[in-house]
C-alpha positions as CSV (number, residue, x, y, z in Angstrom):
1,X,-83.7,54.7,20.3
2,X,-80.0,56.5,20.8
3,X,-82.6,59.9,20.4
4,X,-84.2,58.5,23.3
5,X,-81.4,57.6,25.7
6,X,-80.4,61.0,25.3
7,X,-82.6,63.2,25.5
8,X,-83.5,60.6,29.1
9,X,-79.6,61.0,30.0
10,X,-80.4,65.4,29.9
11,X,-83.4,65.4,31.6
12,X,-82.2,63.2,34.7
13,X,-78.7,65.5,34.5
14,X,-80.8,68.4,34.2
15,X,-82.5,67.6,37.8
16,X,-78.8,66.5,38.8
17,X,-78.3,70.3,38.3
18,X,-81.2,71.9,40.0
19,X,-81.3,74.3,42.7
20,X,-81.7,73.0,46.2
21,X,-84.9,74.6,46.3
22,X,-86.5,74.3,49.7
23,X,-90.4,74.8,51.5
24,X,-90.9,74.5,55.3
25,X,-94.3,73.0,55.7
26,X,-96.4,73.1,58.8
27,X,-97.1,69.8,59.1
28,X,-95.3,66.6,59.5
29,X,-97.6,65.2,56.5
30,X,-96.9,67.0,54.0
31,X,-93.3,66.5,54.0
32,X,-90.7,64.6,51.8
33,X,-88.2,65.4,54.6
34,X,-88.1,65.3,58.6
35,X,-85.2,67.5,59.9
36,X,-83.8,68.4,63.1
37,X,-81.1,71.5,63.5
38,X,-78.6,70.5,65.5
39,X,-76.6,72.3,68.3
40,X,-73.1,71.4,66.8
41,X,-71.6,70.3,63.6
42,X,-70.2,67.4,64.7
43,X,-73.8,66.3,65.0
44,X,-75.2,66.5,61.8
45,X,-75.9,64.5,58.6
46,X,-75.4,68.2,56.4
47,X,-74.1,71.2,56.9
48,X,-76.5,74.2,55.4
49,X,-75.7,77.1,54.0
50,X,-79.1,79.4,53.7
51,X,-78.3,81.7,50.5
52,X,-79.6,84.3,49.3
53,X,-80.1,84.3,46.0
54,X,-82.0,80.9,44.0
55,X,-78.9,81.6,41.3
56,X,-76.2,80.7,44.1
57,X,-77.5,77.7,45.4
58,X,-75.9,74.2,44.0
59,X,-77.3,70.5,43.5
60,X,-77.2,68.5,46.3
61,X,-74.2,70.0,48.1
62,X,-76.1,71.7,51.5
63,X,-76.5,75.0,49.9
64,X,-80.3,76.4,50.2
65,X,-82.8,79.0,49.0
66,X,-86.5,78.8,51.0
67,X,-88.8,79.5,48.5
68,X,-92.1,81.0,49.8
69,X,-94.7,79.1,48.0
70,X,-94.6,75.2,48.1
71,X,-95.0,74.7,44.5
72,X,-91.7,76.3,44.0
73,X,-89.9,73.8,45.9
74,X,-87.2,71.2,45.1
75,X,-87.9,69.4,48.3
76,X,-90.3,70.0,51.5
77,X,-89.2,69.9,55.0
78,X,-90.6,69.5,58.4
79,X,-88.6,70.8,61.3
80,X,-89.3,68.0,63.8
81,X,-88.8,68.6,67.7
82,X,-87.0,66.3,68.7
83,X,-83.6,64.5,66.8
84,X,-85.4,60.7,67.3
85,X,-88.0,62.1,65.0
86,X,-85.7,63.1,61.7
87,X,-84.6,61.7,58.6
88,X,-81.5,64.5,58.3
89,X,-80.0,66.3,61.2
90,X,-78.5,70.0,60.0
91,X,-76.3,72.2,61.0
92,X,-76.6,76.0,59.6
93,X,-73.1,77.2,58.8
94,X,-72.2,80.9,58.7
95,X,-70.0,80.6,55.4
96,X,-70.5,78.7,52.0
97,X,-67.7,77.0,52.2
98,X,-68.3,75.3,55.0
99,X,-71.6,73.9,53.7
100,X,-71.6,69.8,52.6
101,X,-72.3,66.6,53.6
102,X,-71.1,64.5,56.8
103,X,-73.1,61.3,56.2
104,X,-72.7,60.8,52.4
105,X,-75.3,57.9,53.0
106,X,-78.4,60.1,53.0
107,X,-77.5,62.1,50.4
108,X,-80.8,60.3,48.5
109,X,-82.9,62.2,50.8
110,X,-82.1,65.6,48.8
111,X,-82.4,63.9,45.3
């Protein structure tokens, strides 16, 4: 049973862990997320930071890496058109640093 519990505790810390991998569908169905960018930061639930690399991009902290195929995704989004329509607002930051979340309380939308 402890062999259990443990080897339960690593897997869920191991998704904890994973890369904020994300796919932008083209339709509103096939989404787990509905997001709208936002025109300034004081308006959004996260701020994004789109990097480069898979390797630099952190848990559930705003930093992103668009994968190109959907099967390789942590988590797929759907840029809605209006802000009425979303589940997250974003902001794109132009540094790392600046990436994170605003509204802590939808931080389960990323998990």
């Amino acid at each position: 049973m402890k062999t259990a519990s443990v080897i339960l505790l690593l897997t869920l810390f191991s998704f904890a862990l994973k890369a904020q991998k994300i796919y932008s569908v083209q339709y509103e169905s096939q989404a787990d997320i509905k997001v709208f960018v936002v025109k300034y930061e004081s308006q959004a639930d996260l701020k994004v930071y789109k990097v480069d690399y898979e390797s630099r991009s952190k848990g559930n902290e705003g930093l992103w890496f668009f994968v190109k195929y959907e099967s390789q995704a942590h988590k797929k989004i759907y840029f809605v058109e209006y802000e009425s329509q979303a589940d997250l607002k974003i902001y794109f930051v132009k540094y790392e640093s600046r990436a994170g979340w605003i509204n802590k309380s939808l931080m389960h939308l990323l998990y």
